[in-house]
C-alpha positions in Angstrom: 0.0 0.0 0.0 1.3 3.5 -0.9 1.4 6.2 1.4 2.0 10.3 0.5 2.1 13.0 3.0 2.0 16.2 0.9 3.5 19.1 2.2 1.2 22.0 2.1 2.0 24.8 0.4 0.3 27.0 3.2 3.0 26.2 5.6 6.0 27.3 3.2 5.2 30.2 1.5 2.3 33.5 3.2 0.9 33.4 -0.2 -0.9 30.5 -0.4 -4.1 29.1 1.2 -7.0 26.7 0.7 -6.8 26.4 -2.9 -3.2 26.0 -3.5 -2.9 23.4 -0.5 -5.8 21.2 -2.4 -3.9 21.3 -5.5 -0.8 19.7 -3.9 -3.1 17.2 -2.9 -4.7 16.8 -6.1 -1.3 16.0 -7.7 -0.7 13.1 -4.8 -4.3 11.9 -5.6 -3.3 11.3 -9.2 -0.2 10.3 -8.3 -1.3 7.1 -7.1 -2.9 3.8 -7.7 -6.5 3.8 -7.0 -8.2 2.7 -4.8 -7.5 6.1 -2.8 -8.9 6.9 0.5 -7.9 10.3 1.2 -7.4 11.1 4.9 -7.7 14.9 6.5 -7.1 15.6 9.7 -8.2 19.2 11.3 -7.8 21.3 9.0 -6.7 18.4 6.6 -10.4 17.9 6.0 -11.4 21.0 4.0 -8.1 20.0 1.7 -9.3 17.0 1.3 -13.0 17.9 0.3 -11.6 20.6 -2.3 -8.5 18.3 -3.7 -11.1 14.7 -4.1 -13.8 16.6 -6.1 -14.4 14.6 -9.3 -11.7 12.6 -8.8 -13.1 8.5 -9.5 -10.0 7.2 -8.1 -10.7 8.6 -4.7 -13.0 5.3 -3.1 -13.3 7.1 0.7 -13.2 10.3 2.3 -12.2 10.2 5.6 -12.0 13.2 8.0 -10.6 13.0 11.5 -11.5 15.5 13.6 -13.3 17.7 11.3 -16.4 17.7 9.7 -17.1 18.5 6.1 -19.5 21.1 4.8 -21.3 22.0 1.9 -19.6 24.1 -1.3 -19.5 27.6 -0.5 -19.9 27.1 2.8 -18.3 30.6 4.2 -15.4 31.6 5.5 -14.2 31.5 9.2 -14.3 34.4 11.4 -10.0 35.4 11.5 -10.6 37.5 14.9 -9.7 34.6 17.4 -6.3 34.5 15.9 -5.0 37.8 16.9 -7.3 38.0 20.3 -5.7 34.5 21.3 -2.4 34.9 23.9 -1.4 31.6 23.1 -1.0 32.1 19.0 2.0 33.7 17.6 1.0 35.8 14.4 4.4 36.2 12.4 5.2 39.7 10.6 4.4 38.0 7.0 0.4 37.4 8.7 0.7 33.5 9.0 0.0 31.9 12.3 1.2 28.9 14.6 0.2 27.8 18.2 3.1 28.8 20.8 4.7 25.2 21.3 6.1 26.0 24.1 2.7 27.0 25.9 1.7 24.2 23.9 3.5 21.6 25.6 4.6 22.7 29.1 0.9 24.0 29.9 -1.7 22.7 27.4 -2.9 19.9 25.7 0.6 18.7 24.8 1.1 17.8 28.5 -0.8 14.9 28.1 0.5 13.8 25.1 3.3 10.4 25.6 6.6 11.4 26.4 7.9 10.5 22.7 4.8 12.5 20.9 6.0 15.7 23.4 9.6 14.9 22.4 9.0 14.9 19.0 6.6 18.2 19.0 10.0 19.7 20.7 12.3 18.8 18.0 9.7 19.4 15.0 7.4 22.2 16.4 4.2 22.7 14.3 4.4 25.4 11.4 3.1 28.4 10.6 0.0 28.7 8.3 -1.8 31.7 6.3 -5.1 32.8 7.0 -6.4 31.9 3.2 -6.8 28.3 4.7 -9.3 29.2 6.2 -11.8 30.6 3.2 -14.4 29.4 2.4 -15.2 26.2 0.6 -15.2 26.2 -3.0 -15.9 22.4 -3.6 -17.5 19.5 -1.7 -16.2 16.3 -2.8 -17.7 14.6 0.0 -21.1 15.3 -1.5 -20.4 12.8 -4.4 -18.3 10.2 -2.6 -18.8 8.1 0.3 -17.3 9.6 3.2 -16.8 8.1 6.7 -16.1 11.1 9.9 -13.8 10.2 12.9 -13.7 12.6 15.7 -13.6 12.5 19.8 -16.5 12.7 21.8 -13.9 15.4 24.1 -13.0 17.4 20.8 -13.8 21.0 22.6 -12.9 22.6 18.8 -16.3 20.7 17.5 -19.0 22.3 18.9 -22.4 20.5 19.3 -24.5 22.4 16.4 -21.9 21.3 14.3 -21.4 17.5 15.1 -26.1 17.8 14.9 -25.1 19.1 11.7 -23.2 15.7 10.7 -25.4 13.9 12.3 -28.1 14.7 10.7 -26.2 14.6 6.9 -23.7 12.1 6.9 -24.2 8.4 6.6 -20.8 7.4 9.1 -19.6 9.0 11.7 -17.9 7.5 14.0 -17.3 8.8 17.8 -13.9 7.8 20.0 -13.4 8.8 23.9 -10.8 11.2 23.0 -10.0 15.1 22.4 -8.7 16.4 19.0 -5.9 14.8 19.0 -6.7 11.1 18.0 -3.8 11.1 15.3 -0.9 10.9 17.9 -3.4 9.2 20.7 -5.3 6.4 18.6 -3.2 6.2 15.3 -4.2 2.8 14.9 -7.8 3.6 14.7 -7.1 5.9 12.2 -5.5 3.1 10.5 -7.9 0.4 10.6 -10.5 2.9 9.1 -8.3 3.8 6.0 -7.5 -0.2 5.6 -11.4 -0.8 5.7 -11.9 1.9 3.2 -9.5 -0.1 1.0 -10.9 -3.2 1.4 -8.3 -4.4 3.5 -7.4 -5.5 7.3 -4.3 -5.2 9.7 -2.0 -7.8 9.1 -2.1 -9.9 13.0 0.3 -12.2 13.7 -0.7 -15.8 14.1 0.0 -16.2 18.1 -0.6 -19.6 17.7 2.1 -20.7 15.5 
């Protein structure tokens, strides 16, 4: 099974956003060997729903964490990233969470010791505000789609998991916060090998 982690355009240069981060994405789509499941996490999820769109190779949306919307759905309110202490806006406008407050006094405190070591040694990377635009394209409209998030996630608020709910066909719910990625990668795993047709290899204990 193939595996590519684009990097997003967002995070290396201030002029890019939404649309150029779902284009690097369209290029690994195409890239590969369908089936594709194409997996978002956060913030990952509106990439995905923008990059997949009329794509037949993709077999399976999934989004971890996030929850898709309809195309055009509008653009995100930008004041809570200047009024928040704990985000460091850069003089080029991009934004990033202070690790260090991160780690030593958030959520990152409960994270193993190896996830908090590697967050120290590869701290998480800026990002422009055109990520967060509105949604031009829906793919998940048009192709089956299956939703992961944590019953804890404080960033999901309850309208908006009704909103799935109510829309989406499977959603699954984990005792966890937003982090399920580096807490439950393997559940995250399982659900892209299902979407493939495909289990987790177990070794035969008996032999």
């Amino acid at each position: 099974m193939q595996v590519i982690t684009p990097d997003l355009p967002s995070h290396r240069t201030p002029m890019a956003g939404l649309v150029e981060d779902a284009a690097e994405v369209r290029d690994a789509i195409r890239a590969c060997v369908p089936p594709v499941a194409a997996v978002g996490w956060s913030y990952g999820g509106s990439v995905i729903g923008v990059a997949a769109t009329g794509d037949a190779s993709v077999s399976r949306l999934i989004y971890v964490n996030d929850i898709p919307r309809p195309a055009g759905f509008p653009a995100e309110h930008l004041g809570w990233i200047d009024a928040d202490p704990h985000v460091l806006v850069l003089t080029d406008g991009r934004f990033v969470p202070d690790n260090e407050y991160w780690l030593n006094e958030g959520d990152g405190t409960t994270f193993p010791a190896e996830i908090r070591r590697h967050f120290r040694d590869h701290p998480r990377r800026p990002v422009t505000r055109a990520t967060l635009g509105a949604r031009p394209q829906a793919a998940w409209e048009t192709t089956p789609t299956s939703v992961l998030i944590g019953d804890r996630d404080n960033l999901l608020p309850e309208v908006d998991r009704k909103w799935a709910r109510d829309h989406l066909d499977d959603i699954r719910v984990i005792n966890t916060d937003h982090f399920i990625i580096f807490r439950h990668p393997e559940v995250v795993a399982q659900l892209v090998l299902e979407a493939l047709g495909r289990t987790l290899d177990v070794p035969d204990r008996g032999s």
